[in-house]
C-alpha positions as CSV (number, residue, x, y, z in Angstrom):
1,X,-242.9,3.2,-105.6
2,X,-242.1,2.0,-101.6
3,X,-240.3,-1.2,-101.3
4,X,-242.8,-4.3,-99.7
5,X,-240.9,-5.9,-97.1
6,X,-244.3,-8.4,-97.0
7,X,-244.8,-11.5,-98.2
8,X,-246.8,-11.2,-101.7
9,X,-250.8,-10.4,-101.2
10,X,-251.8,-13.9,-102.6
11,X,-254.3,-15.7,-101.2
12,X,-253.7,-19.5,-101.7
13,X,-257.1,-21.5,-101.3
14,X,-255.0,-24.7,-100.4
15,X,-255.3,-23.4,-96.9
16,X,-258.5,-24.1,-95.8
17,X,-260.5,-24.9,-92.6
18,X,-263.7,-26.2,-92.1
19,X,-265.4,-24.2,-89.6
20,X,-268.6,-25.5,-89.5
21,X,-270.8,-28.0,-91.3
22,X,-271.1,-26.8,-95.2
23,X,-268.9,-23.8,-94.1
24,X,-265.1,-23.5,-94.9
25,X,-262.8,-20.4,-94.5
26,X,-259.8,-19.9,-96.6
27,X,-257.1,-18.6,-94.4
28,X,-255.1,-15.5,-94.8
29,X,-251.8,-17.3,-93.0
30,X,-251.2,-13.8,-91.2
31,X,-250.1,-12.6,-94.6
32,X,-250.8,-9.1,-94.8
33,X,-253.4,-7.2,-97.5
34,X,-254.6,-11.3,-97.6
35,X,-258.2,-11.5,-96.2
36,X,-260.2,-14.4,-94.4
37,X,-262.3,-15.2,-96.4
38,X,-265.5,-17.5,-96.2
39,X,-267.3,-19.6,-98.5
40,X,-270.9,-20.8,-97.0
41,X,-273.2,-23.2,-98.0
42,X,-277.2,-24.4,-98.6
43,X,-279.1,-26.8,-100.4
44,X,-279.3,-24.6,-103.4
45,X,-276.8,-21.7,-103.0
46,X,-273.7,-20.7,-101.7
47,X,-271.9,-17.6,-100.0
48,X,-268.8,-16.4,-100.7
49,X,-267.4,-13.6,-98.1
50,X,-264.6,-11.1,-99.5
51,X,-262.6,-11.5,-102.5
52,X,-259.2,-11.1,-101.8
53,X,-256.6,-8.4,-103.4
54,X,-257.4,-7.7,-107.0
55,X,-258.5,-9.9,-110.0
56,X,-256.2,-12.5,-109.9
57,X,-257.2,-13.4,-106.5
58,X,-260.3,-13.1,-107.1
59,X,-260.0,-15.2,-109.6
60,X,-259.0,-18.3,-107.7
61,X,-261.6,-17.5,-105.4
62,X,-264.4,-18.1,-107.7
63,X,-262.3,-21.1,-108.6
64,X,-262.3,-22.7,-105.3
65,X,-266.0,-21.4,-104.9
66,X,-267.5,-22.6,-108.3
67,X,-266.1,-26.3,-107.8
68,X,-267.5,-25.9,-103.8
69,X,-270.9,-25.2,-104.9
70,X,-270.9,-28.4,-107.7
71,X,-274.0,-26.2,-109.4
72,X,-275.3,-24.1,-106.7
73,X,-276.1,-20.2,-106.8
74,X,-273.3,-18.1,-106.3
75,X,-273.8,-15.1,-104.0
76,X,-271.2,-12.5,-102.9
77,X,-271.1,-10.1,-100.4
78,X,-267.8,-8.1,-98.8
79,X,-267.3,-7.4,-95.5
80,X,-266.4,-3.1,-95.7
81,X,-264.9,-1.9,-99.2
82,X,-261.4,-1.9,-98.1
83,X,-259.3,-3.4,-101.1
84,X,-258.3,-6.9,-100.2
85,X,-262.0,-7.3,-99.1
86,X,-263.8,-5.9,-102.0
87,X,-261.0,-5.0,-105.5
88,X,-261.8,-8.2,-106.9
89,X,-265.7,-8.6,-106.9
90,X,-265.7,-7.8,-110.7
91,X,-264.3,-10.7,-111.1
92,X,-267.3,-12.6,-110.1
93,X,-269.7,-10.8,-112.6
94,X,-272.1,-13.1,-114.2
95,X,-271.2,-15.6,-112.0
96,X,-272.1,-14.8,-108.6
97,X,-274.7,-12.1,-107.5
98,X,-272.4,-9.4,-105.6
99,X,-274.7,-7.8,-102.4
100,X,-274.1,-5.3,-100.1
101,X,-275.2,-2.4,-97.9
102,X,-276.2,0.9,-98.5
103,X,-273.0,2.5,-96.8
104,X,-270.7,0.3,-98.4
105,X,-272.1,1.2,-101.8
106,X,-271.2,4.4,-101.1
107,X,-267.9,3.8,-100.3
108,X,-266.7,1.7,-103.2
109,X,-268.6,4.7,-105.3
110,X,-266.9,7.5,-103.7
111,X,-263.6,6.2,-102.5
112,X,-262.8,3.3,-104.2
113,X,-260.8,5.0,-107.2
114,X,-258.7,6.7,-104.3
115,X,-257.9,3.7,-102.5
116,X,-256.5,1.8,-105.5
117,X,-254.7,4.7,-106.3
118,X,-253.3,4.6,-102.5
119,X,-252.6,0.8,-102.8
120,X,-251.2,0.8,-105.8
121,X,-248.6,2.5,-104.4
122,X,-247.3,0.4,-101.5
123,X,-245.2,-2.0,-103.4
124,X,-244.4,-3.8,-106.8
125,X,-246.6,-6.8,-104.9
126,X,-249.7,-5.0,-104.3
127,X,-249.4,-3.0,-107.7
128,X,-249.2,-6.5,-109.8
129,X,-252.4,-7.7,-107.8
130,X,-254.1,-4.7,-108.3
131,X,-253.5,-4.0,-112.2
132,X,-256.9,-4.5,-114.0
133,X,-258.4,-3.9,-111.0
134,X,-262.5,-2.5,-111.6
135,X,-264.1,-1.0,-108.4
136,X,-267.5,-3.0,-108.4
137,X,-270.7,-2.6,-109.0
138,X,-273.2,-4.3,-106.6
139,X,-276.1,-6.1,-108.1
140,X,-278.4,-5.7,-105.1
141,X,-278.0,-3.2,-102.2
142,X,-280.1,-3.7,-98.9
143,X,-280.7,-1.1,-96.0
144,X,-280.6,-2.5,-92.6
145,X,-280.3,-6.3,-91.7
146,X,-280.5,-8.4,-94.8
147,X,-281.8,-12.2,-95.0
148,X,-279.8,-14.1,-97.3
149,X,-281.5,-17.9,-97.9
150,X,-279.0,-20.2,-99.0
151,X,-281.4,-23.2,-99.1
152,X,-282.2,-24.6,-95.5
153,X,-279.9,-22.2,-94.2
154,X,-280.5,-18.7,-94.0
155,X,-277.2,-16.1,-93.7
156,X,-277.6,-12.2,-91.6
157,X,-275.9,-9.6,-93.2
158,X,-275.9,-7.2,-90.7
159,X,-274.3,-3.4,-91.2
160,X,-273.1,-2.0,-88.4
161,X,-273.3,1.6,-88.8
162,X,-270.0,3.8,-88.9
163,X,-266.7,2.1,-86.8
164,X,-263.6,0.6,-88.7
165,X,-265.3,2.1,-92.2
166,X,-268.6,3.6,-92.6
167,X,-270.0,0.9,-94.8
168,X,-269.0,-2.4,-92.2
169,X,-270.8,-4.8,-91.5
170,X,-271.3,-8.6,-90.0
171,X,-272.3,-12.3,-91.6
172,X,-273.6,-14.3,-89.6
173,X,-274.4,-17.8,-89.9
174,X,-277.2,-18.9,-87.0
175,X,-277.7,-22.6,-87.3
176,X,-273.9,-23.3,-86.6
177,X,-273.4,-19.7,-84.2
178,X,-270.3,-18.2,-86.2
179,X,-269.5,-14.8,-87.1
180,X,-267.3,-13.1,-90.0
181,X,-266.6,-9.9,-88.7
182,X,-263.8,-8.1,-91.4
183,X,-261.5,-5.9,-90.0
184,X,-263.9,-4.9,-87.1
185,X,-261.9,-7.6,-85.6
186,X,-258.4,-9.3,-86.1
187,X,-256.6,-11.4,-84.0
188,X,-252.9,-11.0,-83.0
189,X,-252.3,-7.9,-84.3
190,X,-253.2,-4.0,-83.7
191,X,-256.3,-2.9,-84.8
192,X,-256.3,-1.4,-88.2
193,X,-257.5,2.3,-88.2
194,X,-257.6,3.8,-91.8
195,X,-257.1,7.1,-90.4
196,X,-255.5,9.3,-93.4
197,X,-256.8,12.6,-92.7
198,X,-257.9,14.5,-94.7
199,X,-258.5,12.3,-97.2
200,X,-260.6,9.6,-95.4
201,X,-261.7,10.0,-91.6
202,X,-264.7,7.4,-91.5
203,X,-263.2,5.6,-88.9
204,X,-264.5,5.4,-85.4
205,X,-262.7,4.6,-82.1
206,X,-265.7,5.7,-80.1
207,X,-268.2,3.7,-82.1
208,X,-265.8,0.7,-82.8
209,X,-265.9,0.2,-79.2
210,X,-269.4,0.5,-79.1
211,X,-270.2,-2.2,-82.0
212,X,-267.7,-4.3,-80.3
213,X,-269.1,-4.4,-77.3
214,X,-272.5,-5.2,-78.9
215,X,-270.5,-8.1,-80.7
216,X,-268.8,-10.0,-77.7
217,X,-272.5,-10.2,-76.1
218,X,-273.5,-12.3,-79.2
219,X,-271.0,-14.9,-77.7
220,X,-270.3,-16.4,-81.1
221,X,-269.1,-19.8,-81.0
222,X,-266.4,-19.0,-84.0
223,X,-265.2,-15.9,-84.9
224,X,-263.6,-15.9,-88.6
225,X,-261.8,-11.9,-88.0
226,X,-260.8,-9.6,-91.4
227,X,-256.9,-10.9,-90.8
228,X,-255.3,-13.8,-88.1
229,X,-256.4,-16.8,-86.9
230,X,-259.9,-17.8,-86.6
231,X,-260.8,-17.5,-82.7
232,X,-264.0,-18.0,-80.3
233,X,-265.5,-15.2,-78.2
234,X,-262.5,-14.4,-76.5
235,X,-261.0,-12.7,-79.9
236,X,-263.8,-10.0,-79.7
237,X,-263.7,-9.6,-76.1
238,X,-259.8,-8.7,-76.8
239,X,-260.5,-6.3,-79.7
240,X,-262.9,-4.5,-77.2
241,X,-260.3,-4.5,-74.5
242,X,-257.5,-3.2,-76.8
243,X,-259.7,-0.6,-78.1
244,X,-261.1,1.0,-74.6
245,X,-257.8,0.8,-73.3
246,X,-256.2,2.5,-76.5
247,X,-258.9,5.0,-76.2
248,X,-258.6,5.4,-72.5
249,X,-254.4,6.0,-72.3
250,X,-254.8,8.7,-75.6
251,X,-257.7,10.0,-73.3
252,X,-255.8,10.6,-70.1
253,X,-252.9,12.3,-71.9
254,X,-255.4,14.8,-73.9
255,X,-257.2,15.6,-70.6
256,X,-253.5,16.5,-69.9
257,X,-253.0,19.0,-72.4
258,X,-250.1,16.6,-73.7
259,X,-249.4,16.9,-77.5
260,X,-250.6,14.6,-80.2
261,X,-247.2,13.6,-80.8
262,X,-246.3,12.8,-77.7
263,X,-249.4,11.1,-76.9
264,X,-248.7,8.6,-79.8
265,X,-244.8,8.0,-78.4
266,X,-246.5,7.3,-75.0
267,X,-249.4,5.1,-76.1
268,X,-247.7,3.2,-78.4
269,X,-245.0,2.0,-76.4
270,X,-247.4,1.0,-73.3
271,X,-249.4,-1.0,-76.1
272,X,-246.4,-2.8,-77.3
273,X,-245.5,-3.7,-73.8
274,X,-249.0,-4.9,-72.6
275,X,-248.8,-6.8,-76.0
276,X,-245.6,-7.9,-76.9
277,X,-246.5,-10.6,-79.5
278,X,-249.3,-8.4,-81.6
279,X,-248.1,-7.7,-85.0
280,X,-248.3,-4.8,-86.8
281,X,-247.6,-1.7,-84.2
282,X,-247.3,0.9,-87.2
283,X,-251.3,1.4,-86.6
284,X,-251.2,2.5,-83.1
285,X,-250.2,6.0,-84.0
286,X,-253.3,6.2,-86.2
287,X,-255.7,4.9,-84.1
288,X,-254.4,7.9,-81.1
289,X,-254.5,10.5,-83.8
290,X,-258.1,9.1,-84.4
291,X,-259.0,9.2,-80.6
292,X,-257.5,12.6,-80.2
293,X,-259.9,13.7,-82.8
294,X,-262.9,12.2,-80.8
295,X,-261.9,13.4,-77.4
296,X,-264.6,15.5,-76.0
297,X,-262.7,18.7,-75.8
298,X,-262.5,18.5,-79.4
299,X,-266.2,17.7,-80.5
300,X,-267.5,19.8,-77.7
């Protein structure tokens, strides 16, 4: 098993920020496999988005959840299947109503066994959080845009069609404009592509760009991303810059006849200079490998 040179996945639901009114985010502390993850409120029931990594965290996530709602509903829903999003919604059986898309159903049903398999192999840390881990069942799938009423407040589950997985999708919260977005989104660091070919090749560039774009219009007044620090509008315009430019310097290089490998020396070192204080630089090289698979000359 690798060595984890990471803190430990734990999420710790001491650190939490009130983002709106009746509407508190647990943050991740820009530890990595630790999701945002938000807890939203009505008069009768509450929200809680992603689970954290595994049981365990899980666990102190319904905790923190349970005493929030003081005897309201529980709902649940996950922001893409990934495993520090979704590996602990067994957890919350029988106490919480789990909901999510169609896609995402799919995912967890086809591709959840390999990605705990996959996890569990990244470090004594991740393995410990992930032993006992069940892949989820949802109670209630939805197609399309889904209307969750939490009691004078009403929540948008909105999928977003095929970009970071094929099952994303976005919660948003109207009355108080903010926006959980997963990992379509994550500030201070490079954008995640699970690109692990030929295994799993659901990810996007083109159409990440593309929801994006459609995002940033939306001008949300908070943005809670998958990982980093909560952020306004200006974190999604930023993804959507790093991701045209990422797709336009792999771009340029193909319409070269430059190899892959190459490519990925080039682009990764002009993205590290343009953005010197991002974290994790490991997924640049995926996401060009993804973008060299999208060019035209190879889908033509």
């Amino acid at each position: 098993m690798a060595d984890y040179p990471f803190p430990d996945p734990l999420v710790e639901t001491a650190n939490v920020e009130e983002a709106a009114r009746d509407l508190v985010v647990i943050e991740n502390r820009n530890v990595d496999l630790v999701p945002n993850i938000g807890v939203i409120g009505g008069s009768h029931s509450v929200l809680v988005v992603d689970t954290g990594l595994g049981p365990r965290n899980a666990e102190k996530v319904l905790n923190f959840a349970s005493e929030y709602a003081r005897g309201r509903r529980l709902y649940l829903t996950t922001t893409h299947f990934h495993p520090e999003h979704a590996f602990g919604a067994h957890t919350f059986t029988g106490a919480a109503t789990y909901l999510v898309n169609t896609a995402q159903a799919e995912d967890l049903a086809t591709k959840g066994e390999g990605y705990l398999a996959m996890f569990t192999q990244l470090g004594e840390p991740v393995a410990r959080e992930l032993d006992s881990t069940r892949i989820p069942l949802p109670d209630f799938i939805y197609d399309g845009d889904y209307e969750l009423d939490l009691g004078g407040r009403t929540v948008l589950l909105q999928p977003t069609g095929r970009a970071h997985s094929k099952g994303d999708q976005v919660v948003t919260v109207p009355d108080v404009d903010v926006m959980f977005t997963g990992d379509l989104a994550e500030a201070g660091q490079f954008a995640i592509f699970p690109w692990f070919p030929p295994h799993d090749t659901d990810v996007s560039g083109i159409r990440w760009i593309e929801v994006v774009k459609r995002l940033a219009e939306q001008r949300p007044r908070v943005v809670v991303p998958g990982h980093g620090d909560v952020g306004g509008a200006r974190l999604l315009a930023d993804v959507r810059d790093y991701l045209t430019e990422l797709r336009d310097e792999t771009w340029v290089r193909r319409d070269s006849a430059v190899a892959e490998e190459t490519v990925a020396e080039e682009v990764r070192a002009l993205m590290i200079e343009r953005h010197p204080e991002w974290r994790l630089p490991e997924w640049i090289e995926r996401g060009v490998s993804c973008l060299c698979a999208e060019h035209p000359a190879e889908v033509a």
